[in-house]
N, CA, C and O atoms as a Tinker XYZ file with bonds, in Angstrom:
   464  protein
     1  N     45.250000   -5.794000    5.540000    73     2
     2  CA    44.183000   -5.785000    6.516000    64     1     3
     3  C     44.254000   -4.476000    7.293000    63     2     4     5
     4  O     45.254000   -4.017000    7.846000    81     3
     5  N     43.038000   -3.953000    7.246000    73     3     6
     6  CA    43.279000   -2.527000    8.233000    64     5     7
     7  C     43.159000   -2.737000    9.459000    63     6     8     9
     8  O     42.506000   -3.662000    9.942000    81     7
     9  N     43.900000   -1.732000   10.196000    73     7    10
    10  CA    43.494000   -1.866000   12.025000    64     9    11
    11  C     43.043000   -0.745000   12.118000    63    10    12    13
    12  O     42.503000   -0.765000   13.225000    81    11
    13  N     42.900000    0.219000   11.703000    73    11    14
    14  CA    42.321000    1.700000   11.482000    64    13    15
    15  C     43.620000    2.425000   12.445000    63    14    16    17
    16  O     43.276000    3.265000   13.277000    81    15
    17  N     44.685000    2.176000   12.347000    73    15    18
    18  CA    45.853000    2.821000   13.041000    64    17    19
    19  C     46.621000    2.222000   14.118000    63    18    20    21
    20  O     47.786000    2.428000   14.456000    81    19
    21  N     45.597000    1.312000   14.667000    73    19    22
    22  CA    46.175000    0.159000   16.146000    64    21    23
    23  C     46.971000   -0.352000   15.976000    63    22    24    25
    24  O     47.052000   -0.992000   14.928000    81    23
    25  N     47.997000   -0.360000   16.905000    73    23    26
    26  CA    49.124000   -1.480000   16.764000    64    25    27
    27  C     48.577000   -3.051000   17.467000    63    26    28    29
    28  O     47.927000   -3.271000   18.489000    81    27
    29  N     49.127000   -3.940000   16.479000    73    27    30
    30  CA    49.113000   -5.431000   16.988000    64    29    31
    31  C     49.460000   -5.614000   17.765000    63    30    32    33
    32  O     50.650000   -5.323000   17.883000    81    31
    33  N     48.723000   -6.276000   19.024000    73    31    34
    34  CA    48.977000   -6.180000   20.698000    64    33    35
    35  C     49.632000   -7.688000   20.793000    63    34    36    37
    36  O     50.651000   -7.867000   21.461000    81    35
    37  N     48.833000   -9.017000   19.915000    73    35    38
    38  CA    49.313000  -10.293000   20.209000    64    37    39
    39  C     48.858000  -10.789000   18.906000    63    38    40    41
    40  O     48.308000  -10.039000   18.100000    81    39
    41  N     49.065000  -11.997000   18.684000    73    39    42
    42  CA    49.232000  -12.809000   17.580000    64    41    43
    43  C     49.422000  -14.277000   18.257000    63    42    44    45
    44  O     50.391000  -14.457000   18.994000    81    43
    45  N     48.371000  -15.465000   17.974000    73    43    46
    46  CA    48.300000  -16.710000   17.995000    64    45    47
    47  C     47.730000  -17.394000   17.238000    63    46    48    49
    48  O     46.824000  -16.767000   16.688000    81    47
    49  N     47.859000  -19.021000   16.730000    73    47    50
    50  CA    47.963000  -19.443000   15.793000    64    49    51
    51  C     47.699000  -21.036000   16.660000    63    50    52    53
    52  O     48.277000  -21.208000   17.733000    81    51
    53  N     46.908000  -21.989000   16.157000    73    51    54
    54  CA    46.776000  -23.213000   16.726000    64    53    55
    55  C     46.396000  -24.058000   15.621000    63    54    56    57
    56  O     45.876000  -23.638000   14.587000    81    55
    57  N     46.682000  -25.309000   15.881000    73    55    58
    58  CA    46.349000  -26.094000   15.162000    64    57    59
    59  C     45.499000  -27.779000   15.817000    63    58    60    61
    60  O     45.984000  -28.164000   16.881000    81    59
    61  N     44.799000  -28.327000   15.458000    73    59    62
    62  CA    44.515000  -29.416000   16.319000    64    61    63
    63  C     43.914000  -30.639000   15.263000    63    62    64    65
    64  O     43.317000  -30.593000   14.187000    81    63
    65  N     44.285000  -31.499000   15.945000    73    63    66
    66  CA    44.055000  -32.616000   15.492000    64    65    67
    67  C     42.298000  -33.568000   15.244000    63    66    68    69
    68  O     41.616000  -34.094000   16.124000    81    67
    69  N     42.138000  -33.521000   14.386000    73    67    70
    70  CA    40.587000  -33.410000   14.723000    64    69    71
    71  C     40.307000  -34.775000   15.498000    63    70    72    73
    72  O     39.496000  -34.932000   16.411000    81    71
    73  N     41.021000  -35.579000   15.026000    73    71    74
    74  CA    40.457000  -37.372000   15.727000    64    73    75
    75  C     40.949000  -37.187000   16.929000    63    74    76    77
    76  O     41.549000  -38.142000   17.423000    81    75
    77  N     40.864000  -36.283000   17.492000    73    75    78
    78  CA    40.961000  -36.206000   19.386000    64    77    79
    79  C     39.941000  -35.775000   19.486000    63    78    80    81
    80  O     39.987000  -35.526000   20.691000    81    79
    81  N     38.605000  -35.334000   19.060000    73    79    82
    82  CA    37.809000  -35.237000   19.306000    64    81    83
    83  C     36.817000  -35.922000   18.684000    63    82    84    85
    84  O     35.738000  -35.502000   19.103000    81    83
    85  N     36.715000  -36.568000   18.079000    73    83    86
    86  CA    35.759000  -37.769000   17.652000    64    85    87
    87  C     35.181000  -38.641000   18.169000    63    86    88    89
    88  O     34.140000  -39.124000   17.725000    81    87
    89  N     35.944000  -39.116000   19.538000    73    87    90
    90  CA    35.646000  -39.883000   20.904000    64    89    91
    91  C     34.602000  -39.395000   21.707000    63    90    92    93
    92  O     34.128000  -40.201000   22.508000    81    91
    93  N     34.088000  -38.142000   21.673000    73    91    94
    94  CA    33.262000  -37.249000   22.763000    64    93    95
    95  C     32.385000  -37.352000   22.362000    63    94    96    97
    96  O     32.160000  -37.368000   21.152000    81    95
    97  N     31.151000  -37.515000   23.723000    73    95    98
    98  CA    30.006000  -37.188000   23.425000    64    97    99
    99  C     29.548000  -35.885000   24.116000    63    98   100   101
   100  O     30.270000  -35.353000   24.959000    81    99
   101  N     28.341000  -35.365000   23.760000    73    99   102
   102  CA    28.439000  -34.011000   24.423000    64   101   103
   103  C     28.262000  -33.990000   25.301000    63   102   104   105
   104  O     28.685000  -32.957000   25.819000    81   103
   105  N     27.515000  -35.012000   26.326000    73   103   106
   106  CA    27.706000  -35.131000   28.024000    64   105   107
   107  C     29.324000  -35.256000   28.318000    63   106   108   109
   108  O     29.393000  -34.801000   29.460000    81   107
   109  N     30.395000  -35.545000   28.008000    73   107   110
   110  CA    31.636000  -35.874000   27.813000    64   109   111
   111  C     32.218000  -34.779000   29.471000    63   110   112   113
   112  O     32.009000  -33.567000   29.526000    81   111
   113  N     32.904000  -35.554000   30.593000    73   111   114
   114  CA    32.782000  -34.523000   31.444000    64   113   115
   115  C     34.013000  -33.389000   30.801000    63   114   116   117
   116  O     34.015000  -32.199000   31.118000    81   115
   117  N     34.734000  -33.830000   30.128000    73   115   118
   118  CA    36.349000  -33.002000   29.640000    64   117   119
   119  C     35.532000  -31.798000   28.510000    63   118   120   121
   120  O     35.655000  -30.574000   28.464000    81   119
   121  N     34.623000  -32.807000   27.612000    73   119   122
   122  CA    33.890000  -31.516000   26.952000    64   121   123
   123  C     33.367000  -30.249000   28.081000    63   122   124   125
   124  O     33.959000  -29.176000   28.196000    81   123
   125  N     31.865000  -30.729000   29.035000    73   123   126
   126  CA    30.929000  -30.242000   29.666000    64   125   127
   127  C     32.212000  -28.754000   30.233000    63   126   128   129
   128  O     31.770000  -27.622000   30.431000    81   127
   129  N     33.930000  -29.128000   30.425000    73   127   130
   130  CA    34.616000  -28.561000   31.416000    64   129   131
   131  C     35.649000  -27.014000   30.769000    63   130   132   133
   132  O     36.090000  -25.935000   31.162000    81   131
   133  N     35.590000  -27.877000   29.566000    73   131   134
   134  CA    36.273000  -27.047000   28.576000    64   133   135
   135  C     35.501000  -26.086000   27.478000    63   134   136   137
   136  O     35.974000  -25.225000   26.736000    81   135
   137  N     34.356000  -26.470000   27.615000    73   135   138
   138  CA    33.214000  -25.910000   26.766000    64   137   139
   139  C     32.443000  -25.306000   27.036000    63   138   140   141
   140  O     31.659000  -25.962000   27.721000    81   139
   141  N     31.972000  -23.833000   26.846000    73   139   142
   142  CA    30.487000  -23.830000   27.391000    64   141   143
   143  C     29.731000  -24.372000   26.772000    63   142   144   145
   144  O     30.032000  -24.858000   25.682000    81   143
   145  N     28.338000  -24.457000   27.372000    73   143   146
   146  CA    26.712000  -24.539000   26.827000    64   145   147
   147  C     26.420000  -24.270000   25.386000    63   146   148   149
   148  O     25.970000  -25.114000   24.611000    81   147
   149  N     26.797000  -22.655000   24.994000    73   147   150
   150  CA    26.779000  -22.138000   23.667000    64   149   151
   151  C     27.739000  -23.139000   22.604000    63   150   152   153
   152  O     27.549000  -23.761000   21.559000    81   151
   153  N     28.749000  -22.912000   23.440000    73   151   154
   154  CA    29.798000  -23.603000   22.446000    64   153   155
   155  C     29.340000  -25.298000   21.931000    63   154   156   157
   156  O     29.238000  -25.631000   20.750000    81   155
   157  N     29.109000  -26.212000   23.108000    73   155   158
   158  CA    28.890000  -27.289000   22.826000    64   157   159
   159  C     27.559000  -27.428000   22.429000    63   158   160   161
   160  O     27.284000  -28.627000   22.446000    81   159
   161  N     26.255000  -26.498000   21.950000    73   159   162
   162  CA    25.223000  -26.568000   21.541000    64   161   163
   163  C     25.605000  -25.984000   19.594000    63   162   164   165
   164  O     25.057000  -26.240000   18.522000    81   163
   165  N     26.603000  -25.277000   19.932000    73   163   166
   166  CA    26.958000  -24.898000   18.091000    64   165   167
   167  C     27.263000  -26.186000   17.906000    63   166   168   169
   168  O     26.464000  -26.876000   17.273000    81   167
   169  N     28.585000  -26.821000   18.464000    73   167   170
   170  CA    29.258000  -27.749000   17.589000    64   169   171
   171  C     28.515000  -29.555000   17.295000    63   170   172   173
   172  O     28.686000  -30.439000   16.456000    81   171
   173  N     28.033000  -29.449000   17.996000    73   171   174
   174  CA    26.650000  -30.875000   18.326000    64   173   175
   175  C     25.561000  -30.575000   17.446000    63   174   176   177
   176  O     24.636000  -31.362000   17.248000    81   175
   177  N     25.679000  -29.225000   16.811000    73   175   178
   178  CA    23.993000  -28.968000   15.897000    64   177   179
   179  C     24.795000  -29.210000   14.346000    63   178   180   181
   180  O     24.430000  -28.537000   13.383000    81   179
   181  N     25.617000  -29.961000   14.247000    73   179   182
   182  CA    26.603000  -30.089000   12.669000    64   181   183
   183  C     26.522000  -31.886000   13.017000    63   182   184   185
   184  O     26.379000  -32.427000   14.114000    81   183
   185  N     26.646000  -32.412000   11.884000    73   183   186
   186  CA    26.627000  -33.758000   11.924000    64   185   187
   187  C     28.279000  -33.971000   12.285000    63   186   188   189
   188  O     28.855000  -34.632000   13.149000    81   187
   189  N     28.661000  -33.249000   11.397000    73   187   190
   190  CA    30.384000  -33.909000   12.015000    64   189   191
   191  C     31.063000  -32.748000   13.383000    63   190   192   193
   192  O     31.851000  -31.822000   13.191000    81   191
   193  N     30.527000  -33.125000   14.566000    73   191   194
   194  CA    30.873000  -32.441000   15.501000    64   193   195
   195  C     32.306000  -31.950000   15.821000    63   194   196   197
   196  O     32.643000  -30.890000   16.349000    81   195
   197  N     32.883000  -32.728000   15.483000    73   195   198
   198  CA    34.642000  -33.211000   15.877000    64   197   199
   199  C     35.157000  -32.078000   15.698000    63   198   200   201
   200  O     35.869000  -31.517000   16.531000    81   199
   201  N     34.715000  -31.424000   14.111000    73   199   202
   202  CA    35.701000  -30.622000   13.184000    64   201   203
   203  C     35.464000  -29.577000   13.823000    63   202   204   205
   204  O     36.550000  -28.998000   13.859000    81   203
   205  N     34.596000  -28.867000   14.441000    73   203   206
   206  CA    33.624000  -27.834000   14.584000    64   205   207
   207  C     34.237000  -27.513000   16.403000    63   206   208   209
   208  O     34.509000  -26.432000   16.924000    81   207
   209  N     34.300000  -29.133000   17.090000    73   207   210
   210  CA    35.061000  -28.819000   18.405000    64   209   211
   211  C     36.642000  -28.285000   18.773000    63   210   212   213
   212  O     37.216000  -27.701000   19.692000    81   211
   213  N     37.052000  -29.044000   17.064000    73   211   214
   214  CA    38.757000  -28.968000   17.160000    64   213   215
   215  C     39.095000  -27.698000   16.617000    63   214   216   217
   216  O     40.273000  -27.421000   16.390000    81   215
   217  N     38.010000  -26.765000   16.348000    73   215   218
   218  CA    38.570000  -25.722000   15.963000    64   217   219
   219  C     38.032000  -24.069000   16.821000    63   218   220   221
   220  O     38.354000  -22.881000   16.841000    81   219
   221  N     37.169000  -24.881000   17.348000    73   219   222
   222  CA    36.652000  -23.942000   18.435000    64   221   223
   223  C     37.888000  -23.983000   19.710000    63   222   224   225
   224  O     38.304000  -23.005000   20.331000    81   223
   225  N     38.387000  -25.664000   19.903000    73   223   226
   226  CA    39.622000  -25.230000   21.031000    64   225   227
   227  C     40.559000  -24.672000   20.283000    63   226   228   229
   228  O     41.519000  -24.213000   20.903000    81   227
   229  N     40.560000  -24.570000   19.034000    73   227   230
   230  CA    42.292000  -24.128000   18.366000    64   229   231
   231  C     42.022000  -23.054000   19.000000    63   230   232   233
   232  O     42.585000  -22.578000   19.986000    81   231
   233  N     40.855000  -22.558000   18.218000    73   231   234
   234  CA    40.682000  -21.008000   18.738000    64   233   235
   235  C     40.669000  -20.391000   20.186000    63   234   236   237
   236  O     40.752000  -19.172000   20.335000    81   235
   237  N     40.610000  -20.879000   20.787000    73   235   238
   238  CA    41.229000  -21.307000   22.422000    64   237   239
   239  C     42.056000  -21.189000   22.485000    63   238   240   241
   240  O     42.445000  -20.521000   23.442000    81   239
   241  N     42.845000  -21.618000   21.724000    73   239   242
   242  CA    43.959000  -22.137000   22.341000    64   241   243
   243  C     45.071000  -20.748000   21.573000    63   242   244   245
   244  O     45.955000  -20.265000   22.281000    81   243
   245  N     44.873000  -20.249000   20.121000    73   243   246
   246  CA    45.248000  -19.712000   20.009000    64   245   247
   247  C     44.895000  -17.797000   20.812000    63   246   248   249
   248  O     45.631000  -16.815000   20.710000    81   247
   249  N     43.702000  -17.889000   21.453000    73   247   250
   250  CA    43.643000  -16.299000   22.044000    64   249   251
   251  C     44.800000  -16.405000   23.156000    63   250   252   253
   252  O     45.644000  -15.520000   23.288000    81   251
   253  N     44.764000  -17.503000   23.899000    73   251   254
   254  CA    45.468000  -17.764000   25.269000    64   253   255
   255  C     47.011000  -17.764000   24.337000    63   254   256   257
   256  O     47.864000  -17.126000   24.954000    81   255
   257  N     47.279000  -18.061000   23.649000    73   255   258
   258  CA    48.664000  -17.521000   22.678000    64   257   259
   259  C     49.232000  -16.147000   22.939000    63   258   260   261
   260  O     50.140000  -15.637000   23.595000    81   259
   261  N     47.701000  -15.582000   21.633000    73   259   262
   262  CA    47.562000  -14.326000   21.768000    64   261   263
   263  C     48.013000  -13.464000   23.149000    63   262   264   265
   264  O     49.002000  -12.735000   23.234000    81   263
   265  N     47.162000  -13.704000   24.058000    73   263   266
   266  CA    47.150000  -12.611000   25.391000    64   265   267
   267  C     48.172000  -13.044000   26.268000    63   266   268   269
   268  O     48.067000  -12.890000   27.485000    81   267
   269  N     49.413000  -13.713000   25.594000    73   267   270
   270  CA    50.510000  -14.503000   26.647000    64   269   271
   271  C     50.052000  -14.699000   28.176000    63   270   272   273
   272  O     50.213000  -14.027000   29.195000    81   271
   273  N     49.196000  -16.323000   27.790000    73   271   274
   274  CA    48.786000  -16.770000   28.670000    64   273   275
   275  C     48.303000  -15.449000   30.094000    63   274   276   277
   276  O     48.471000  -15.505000   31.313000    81   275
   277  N     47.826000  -14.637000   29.422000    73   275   278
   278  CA    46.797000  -14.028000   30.525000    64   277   279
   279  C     45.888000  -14.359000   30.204000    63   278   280   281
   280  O     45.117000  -13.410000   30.341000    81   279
   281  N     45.247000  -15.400000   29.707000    73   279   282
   282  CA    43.761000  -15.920000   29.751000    64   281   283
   283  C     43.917000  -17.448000   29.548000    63   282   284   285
   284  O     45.087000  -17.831000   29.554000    81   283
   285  N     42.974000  -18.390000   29.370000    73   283   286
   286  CA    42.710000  -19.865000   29.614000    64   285   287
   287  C     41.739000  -19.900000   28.819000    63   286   288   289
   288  O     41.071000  -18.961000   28.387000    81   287
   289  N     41.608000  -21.615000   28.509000    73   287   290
   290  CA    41.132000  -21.621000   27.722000    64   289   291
   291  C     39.268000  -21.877000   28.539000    63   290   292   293
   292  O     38.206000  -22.233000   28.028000    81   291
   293  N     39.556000  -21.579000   29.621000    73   291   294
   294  CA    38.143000  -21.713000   30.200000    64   293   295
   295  C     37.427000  -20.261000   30.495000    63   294   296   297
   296  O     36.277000  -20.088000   30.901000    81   295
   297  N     38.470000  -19.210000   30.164000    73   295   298
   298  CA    37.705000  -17.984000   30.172000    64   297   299
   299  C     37.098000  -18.012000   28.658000    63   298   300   301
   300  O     36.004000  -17.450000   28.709000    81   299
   301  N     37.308000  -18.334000   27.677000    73   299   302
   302  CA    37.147000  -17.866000   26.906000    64   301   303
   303  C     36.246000  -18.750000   25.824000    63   302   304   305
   304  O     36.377000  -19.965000   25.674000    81   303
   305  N     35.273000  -17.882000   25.072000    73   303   306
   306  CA    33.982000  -18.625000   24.730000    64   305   307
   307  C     33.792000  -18.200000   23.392000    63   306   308   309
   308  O     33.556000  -17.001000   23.252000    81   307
   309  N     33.846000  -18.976000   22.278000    73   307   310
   310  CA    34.047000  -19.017000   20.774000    64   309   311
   311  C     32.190000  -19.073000   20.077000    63   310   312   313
   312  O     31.420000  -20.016000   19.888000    81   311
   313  N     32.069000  -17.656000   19.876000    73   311   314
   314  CA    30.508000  -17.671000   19.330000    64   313   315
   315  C     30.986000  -17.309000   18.086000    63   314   316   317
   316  O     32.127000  -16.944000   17.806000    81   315
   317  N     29.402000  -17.520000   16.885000    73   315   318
   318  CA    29.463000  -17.301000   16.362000    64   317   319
   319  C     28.155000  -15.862000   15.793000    63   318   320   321
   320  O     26.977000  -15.839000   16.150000    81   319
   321  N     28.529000  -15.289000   15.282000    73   319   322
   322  CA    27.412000  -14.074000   14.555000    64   321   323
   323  C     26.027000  -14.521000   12.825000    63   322   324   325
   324  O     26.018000  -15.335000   11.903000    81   323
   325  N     25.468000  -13.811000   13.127000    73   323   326
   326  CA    24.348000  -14.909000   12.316000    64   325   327
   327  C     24.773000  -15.033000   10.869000    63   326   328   329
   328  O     23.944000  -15.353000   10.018000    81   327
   329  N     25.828000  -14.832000   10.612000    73   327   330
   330  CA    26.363000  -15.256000    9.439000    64   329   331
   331  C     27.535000  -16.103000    9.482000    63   330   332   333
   332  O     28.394000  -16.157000    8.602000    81   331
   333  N     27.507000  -17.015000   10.977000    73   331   334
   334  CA    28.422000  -17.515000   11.226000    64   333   335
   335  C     30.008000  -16.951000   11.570000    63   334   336   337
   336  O     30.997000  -17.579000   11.948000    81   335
   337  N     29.851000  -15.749000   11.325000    73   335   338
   338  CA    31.764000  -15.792000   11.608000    64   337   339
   339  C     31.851000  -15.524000   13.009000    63   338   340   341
   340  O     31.214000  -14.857000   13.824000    81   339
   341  N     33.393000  -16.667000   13.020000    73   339   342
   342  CA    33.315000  -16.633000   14.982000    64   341   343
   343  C     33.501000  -15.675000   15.500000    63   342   344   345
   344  O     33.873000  -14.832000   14.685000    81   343
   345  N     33.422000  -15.146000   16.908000    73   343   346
   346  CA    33.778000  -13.721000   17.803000    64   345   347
   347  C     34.121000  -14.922000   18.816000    63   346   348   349
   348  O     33.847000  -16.104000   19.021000    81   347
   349  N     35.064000  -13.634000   19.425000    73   347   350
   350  CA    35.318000  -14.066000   20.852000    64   349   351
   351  C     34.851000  -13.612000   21.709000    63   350   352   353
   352  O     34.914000  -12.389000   21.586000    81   351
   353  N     34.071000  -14.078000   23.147000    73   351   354
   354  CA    33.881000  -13.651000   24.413000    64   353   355
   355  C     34.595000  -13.916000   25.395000    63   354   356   357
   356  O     35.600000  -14.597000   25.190000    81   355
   357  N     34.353000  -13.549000   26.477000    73   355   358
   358  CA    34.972000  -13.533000   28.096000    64   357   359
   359  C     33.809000  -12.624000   28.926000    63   358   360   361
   360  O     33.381000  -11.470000   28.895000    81   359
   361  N     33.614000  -13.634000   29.543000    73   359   362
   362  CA    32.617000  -13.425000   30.672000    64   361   363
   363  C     31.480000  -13.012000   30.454000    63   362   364   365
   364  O     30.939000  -12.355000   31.343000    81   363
   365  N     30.774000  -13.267000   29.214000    73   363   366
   366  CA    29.872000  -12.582000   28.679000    64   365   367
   367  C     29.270000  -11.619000   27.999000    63   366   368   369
   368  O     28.149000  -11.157000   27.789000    81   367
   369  N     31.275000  -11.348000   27.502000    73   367   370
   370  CA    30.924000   -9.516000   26.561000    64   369   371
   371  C     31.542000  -10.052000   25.655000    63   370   372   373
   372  O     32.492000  -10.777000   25.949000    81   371
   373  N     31.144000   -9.829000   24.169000    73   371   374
   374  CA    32.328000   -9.739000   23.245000    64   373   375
   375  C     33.210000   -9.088000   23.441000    63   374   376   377
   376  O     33.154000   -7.968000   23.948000    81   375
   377  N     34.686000   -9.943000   22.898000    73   375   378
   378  CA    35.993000   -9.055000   22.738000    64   377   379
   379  C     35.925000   -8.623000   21.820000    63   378   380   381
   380  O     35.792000   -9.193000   20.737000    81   379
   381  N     36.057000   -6.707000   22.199000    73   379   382
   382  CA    36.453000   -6.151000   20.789000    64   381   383
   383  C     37.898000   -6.441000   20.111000    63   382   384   385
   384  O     38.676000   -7.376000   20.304000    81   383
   385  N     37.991000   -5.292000   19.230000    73   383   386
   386  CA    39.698000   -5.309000   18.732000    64   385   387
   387  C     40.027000   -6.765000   18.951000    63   386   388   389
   388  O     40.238000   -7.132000   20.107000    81   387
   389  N     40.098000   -7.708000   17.870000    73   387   390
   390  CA    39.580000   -8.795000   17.544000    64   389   391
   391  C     39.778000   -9.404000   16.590000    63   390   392   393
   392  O     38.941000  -10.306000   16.635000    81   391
   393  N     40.285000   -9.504000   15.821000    73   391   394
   394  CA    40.482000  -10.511000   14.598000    64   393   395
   395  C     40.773000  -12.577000   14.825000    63   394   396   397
   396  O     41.743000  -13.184000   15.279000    81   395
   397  N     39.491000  -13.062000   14.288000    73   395   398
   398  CA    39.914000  -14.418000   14.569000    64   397   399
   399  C     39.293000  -15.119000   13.222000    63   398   400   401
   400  O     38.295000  -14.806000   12.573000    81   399
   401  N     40.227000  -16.166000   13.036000    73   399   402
   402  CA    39.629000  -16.955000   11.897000    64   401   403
   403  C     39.876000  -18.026000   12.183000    63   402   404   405
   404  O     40.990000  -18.263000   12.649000    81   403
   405  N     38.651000  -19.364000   11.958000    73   403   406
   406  CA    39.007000  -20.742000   11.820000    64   405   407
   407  C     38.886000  -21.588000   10.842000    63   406   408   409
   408  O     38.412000  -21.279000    9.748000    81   407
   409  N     39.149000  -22.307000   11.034000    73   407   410
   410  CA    39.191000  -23.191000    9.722000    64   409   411
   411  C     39.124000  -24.916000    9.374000    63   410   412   413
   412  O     40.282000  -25.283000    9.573000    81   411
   413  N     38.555000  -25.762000    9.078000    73   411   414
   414  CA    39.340000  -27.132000    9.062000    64   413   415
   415  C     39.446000  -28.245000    7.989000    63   414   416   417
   416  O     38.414000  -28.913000    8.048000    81   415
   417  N     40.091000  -28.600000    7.255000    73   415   418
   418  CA    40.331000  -29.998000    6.373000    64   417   419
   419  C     39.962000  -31.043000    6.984000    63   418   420   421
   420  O     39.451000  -31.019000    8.104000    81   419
   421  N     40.221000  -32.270000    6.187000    73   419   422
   422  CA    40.018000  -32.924000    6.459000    64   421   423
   423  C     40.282000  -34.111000    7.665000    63   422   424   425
   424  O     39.680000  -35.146000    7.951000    81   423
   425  N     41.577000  -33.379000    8.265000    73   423   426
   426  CA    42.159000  -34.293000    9.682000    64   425   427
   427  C     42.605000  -32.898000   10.874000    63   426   428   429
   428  O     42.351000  -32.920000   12.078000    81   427
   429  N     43.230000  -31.897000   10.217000    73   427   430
   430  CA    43.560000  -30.978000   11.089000    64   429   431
   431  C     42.468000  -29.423000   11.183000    63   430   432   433
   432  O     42.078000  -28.956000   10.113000    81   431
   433  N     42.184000  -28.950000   12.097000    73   431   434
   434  CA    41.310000  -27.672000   12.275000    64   433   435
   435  C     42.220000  -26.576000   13.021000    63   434   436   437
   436  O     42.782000  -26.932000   14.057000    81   435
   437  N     42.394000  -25.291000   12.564000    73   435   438
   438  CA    43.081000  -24.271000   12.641000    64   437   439
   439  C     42.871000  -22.906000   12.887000    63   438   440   441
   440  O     42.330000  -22.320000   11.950000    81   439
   441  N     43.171000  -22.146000   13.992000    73   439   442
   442  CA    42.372000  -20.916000   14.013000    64   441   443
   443  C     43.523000  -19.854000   14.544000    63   442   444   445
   444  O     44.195000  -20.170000   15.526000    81   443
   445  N     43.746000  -18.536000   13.850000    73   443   446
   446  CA    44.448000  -17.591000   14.095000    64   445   447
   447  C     44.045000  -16.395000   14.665000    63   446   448   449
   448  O     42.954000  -16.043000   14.218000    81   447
   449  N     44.392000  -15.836000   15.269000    73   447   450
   450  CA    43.912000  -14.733000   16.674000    64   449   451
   451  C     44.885000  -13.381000   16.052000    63   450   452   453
   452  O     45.940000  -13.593000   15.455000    81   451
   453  N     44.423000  -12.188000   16.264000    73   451   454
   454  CA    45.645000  -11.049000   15.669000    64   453   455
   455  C     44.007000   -9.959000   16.985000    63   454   456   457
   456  O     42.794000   -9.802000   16.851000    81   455
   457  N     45.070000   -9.522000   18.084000    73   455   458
   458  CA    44.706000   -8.902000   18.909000    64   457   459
   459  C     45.274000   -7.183000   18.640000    63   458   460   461
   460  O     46.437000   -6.783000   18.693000    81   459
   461  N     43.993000   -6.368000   18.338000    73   459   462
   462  CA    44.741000   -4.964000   17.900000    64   461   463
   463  C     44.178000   -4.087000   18.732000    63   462   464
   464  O     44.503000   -2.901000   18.691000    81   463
C-alpha cells in the first residue's frame, strides 16, 4: 500500500458484534446520541440496518484507537463517497491522510483505520 512517503501516525482495528444492534430503532435515544443524522440515514436506507450500524461504530471505534483516544466516538462521522467507500469526518471536513476499511459477515462487523 503506498503512503507516497508518510510515515504511519496510528493504526486501529475494531470489531463488533452485530446482534447489539438489532434491538434499535432509529429514533433509539443511544442511536440519535452516538450517531449522526448522515450516519443513521445511510444505515436505516439498507434493509438489514444492524450490519451497516455495527460497522460504522467499529469504525468509531477503531479511529478513536487510531488517534490514542484524542478523539471519541462522537466527534467522529463515518460517510460514505458515491461509490460507497467510507471516509472519515470531524466537524464537518473530511479527514485527509486516511485509510479506512469496513467490513461485515454474518454475526461480527469490522473496520481498520491506518492514519498517515
Amino acid at each position: 500500500m503506498k503512503t507516497d512517503g508518510k510515515i504511519i501516525k496510528g493504526v486501529g482495528i475494531d470489531m463488533v458484534d452485530i446482534s447489539r444492534f438489532k434491538k434499535f430503532k432509529k429514533t433509539s435515544v443511544f442511536l440519535k446520541r452516538v450517531f449522526s443524522k448522515k450516519e443513521l440515514n445511510y444505515c436505516f436506507s439498507f434493509k438489514d440496518a444492524a450490519s451497516r450500524l455495527a460497522g460504522c461504530f467499529a469504525a468509531k471505534e477503531a479511529a478513536v484507537k487510531a488517534y490514542g483516544g484524542k478523539a471519541t466516538v462522537f466527534d467522529i462521522e463515518v460517510r460514505h463517497d458515491p461509490l460507497g467507500k467510507p471516509e472519515l469526518w470531524k466537524k464537518g471536513k473530511k479527514i485527509q491522510d486516511v485509510m479506512l476499511s469496513v467490513t461485515h459477515a454474518e454475526k461480527i462487523a469490522c473496520a481498520l483505520i491506518v492514519l498517515i
